[in-house]
C-alpha positions as CSV (number, residue, x, y, z in Angstrom):
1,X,28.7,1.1,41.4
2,X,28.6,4.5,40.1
3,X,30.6,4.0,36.7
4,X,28.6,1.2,36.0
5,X,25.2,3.2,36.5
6,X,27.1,6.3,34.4
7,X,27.9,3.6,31.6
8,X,24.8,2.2,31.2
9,X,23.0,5.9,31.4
10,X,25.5,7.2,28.6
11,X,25.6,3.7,25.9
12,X,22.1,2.2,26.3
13,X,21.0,6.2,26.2
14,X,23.2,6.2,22.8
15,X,22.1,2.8,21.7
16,X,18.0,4.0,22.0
17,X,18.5,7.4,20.3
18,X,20.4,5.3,16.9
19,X,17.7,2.9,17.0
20,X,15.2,5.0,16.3
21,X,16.9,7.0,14.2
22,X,17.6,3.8,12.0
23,X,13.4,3.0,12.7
24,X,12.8,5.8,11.6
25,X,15.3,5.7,8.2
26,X,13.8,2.2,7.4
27,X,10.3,3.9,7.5
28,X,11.1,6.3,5.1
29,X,12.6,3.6,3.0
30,X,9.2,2.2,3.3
31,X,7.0,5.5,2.0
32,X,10.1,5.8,-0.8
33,X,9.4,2.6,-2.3
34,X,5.7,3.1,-1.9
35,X,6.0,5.8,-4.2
36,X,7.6,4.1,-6.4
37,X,5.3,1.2,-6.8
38,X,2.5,3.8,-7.2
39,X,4.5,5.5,-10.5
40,X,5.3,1.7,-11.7
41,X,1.3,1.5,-11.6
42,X,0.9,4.3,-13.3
43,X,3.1,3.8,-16.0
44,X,1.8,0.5,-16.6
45,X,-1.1,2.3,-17.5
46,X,0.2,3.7,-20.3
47,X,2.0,0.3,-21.8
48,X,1.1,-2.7,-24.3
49,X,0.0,-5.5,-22.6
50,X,2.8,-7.6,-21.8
51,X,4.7,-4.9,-20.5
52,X,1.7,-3.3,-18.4
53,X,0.9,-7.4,-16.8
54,X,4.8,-7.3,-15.8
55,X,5.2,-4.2,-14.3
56,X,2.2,-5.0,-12.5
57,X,3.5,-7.9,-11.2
58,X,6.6,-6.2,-10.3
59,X,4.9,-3.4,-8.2
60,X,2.9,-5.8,-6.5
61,X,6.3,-7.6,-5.3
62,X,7.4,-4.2,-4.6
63,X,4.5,-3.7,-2.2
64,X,4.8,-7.3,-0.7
65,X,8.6,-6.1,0.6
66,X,7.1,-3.0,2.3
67,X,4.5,-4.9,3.9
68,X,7.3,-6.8,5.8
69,X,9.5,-3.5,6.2
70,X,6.1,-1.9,7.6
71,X,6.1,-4.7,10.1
72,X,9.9,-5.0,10.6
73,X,9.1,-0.8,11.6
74,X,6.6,-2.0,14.8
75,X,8.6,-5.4,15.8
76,X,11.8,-2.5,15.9
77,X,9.7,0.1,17.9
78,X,7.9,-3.0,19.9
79,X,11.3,-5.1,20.8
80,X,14.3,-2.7,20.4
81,X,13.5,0.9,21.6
82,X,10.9,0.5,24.1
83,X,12.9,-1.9,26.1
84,X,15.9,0.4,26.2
85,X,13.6,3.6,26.8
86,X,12.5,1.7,30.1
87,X,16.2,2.1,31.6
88,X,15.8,5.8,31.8
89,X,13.5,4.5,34.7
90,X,15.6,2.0,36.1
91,X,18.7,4.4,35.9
92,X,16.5,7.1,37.9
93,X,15.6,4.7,40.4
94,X,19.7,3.1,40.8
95,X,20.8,6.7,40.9
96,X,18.4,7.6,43.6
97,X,19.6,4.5,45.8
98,X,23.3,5.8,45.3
99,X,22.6,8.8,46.3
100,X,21.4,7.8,49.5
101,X,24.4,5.6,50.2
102,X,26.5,8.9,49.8
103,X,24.3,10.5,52.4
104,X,24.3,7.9,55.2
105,X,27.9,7.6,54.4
106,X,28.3,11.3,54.9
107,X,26.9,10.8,58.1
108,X,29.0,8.3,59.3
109,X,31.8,10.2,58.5
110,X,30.4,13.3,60.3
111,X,29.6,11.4,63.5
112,X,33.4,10.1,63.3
113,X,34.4,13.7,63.1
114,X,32.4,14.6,66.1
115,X,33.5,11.3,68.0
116,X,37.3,12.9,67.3
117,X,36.9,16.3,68.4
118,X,35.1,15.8,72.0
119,X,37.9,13.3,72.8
120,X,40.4,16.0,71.9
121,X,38.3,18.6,73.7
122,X,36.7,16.8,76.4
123,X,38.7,13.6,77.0
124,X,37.8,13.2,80.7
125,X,33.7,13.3,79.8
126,X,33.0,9.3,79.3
127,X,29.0,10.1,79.3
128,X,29.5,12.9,75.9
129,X,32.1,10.0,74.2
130,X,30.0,7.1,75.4
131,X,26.7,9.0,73.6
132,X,29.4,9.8,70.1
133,X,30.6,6.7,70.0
134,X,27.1,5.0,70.3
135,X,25.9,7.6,67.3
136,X,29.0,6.3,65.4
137,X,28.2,3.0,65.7
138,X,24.5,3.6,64.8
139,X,26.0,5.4,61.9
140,X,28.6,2.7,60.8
141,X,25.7,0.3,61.0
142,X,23.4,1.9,58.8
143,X,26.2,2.5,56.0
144,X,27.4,-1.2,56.0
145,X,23.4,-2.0,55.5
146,X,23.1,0.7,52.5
147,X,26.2,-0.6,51.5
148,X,24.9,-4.1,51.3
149,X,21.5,-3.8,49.8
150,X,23.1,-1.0,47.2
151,X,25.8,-3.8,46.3
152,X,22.9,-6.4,45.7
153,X,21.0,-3.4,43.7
154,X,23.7,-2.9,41.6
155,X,24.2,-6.4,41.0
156,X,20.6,-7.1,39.5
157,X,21.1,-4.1,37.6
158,X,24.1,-5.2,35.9
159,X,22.8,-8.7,35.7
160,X,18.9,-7.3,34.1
161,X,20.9,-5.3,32.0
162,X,23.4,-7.7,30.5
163,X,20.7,-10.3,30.0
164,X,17.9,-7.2,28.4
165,X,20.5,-6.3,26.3
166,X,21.3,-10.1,25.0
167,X,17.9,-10.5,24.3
168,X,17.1,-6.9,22.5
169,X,20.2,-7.2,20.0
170,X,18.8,-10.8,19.6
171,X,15.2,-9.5,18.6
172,X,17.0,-7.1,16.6
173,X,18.9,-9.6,14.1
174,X,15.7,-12.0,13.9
175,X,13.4,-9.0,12.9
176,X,16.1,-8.2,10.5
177,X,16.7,-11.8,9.0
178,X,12.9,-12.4,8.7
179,X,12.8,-8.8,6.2
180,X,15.5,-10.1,4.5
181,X,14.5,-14.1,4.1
182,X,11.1,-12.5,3.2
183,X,12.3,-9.8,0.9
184,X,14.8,-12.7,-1.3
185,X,12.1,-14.5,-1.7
186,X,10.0,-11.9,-3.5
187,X,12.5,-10.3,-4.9
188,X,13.4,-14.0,-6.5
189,X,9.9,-13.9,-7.9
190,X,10.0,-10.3,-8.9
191,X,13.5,-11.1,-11.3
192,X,11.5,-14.0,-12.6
193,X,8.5,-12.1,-13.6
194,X,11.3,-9.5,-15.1
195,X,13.4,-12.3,-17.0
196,X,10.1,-13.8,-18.8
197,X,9.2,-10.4,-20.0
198,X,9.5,-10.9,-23.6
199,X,9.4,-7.2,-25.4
200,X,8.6,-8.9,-29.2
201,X,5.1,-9.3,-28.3
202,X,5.0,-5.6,-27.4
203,X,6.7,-4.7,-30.4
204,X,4.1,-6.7,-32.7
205,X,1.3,-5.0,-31.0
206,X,3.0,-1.7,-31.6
207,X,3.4,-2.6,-35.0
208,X,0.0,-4.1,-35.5
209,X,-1.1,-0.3,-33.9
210,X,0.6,1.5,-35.8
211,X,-0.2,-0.3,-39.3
212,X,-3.6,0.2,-38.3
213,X,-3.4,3.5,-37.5
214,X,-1.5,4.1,-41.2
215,X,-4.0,1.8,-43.0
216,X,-7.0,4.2,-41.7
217,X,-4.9,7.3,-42.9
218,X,-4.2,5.5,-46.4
219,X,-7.9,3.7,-47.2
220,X,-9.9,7.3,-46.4
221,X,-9.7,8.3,-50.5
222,X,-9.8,5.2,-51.5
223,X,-13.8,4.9,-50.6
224,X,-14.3,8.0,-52.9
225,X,-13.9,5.5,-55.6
226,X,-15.1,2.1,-54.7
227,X,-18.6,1.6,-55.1
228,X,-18.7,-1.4,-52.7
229,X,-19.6,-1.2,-49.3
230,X,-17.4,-3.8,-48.1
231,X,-14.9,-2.2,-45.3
232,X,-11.8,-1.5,-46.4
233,X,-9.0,-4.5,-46.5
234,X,-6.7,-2.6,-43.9
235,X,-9.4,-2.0,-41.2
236,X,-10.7,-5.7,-41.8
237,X,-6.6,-6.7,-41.0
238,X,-6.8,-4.3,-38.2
239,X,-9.8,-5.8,-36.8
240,X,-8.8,-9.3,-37.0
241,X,-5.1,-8.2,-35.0
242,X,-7.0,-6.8,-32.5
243,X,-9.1,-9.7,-32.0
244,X,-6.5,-11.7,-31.3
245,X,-4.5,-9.7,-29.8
246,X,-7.2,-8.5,-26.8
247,X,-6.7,-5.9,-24.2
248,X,-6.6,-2.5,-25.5
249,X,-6.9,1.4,-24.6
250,X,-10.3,2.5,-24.1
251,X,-9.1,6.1,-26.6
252,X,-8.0,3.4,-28.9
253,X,-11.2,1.4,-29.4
254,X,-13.3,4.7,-29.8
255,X,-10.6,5.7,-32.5
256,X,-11.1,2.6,-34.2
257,X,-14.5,2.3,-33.5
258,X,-15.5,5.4,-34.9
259,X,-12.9,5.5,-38.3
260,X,-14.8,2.1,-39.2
261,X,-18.4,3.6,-38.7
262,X,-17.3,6.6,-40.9
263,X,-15.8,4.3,-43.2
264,X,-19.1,2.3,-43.9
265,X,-20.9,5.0,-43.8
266,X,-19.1,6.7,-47.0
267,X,-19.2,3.1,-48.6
268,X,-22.5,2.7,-48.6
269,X,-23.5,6.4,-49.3
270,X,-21.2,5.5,-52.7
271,X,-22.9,2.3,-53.7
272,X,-26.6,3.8,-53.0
């Protein structure tokens, strides 16, 4: 009875401590990746538009996995480690019991003693031996009944510990199969998202950027000696690309913006 108490103290005790020491891992798994999504945002930020709408999609995957591994944290802590920080409590209370079968059995053996030595001392006094060997049965008595309802103690222990422990490792692998049914899934949507990414658009825009940017830098003299105050034919091209091409950088657009307003402005201070 005592091993098995001493067993459970020293395994379930082990079992609690690496369980929350693997919580606690897949937590910080959780804040890692957290991180990361938040520097996938924020070099999004800083992309052309196809690649800026795919990372974006990609972080927000990201997030969706630690969502579930935020709640596969609580399910752990609710499920797994509470239920085996209980047995501290039942393993208190089991020890205590055992302890008092040692002491009544302690006393029977103490009243046998007694019994032993007034029938070696005094063997002719029947009233002293009657009295001992009444104590000794009173003592006998009350060891075979701690004995008993120890052995039934023991037994719904054993019995709530096998079945606890059935049902906690159980919990354990479903909490973990839902993260990872969950997690496939997104991540299945997250290599999609990755695999249509197509970086030619990118590049065109780049190019159309950086044409525009050169076209700026080349048509400046050229409005020293055109007296017309149409816009220049590589801000006109730039214009159109950008119109088709949409989203762009807010520095952009006031760069643009303002090379074209000083650009009419010198055209039509040549034709006046």
């Amino acid at each position: 009875m005592e091993d098995t108490v001493t067993n459970a103290e020293k395994h379930l005790g082990q079992f609690c401590s690496m369980l929350a020491a693997y919580t606690r891992k897949t937590a910080q798994v959780r804040d890692k990746a957290d991180r990361l999504v938040r520097q996938l945002t924020d070099f999004a930020n800083t992309e052309h538009p196809e690649m800026r709408a795919t990372l974006r999609s990609f972080a927000e995957d990201l997030a969706k996995v630690q969502d579930y591994r935020q709640a596969e944290v609580e399910r752990l802590e609710t499920k797994v480690i509470s239920p085996l920080k209980l047995y501290g409590a039942h393993i208190k209370q089991t020890r205590a019991e055992i302890k008092k079968l040692k002491q009544v059995q302690k006393n029977e053996i103490k009243q046998l003693a007694k019994l032993g030595r007034l029938r070696q001392k005094s063997p002719s006094d029947r009233l002293t031996i009657s009295q001992a060997e009444t104590s000794v049965q009173r003592a006998s008595a009350d060891a075979s009944h701690t004995t008993h309802q120890l052995g039934e103690t023991i037994e719904a222990f054993q019995k709530r510990k096998l079945t606890d422990l059935q049902k906690i490792f159980s919990d354990f692998v479903t909490i973990e199969m839902v993260l990872h049914a969950k997690a496939v899934e997104v991540y299945s949507s997250a290599f999609q998202t990755l695999e249509n990414y197509d970086p030619e658009r990118d590049l065109e825009d780049f190019r159309a950027k950086m044409h525009g940017l050169y076209g700026h830098r080349d048509a400046q003299p050229l409005t020293e000696t055109i007296s017309s105050p149409a816009v220049p034919w590589s801000l006109t091209g730039q214009s159109a690309q950008t119109a088709l091409r949409g989203e762009r950088r807010e520095d952009e657009e006031t760069m643009e913006a303002s090379a074209e307003e000083d650009l009419r402005g010198r055209g039509r201070a040549l034709h006046q």
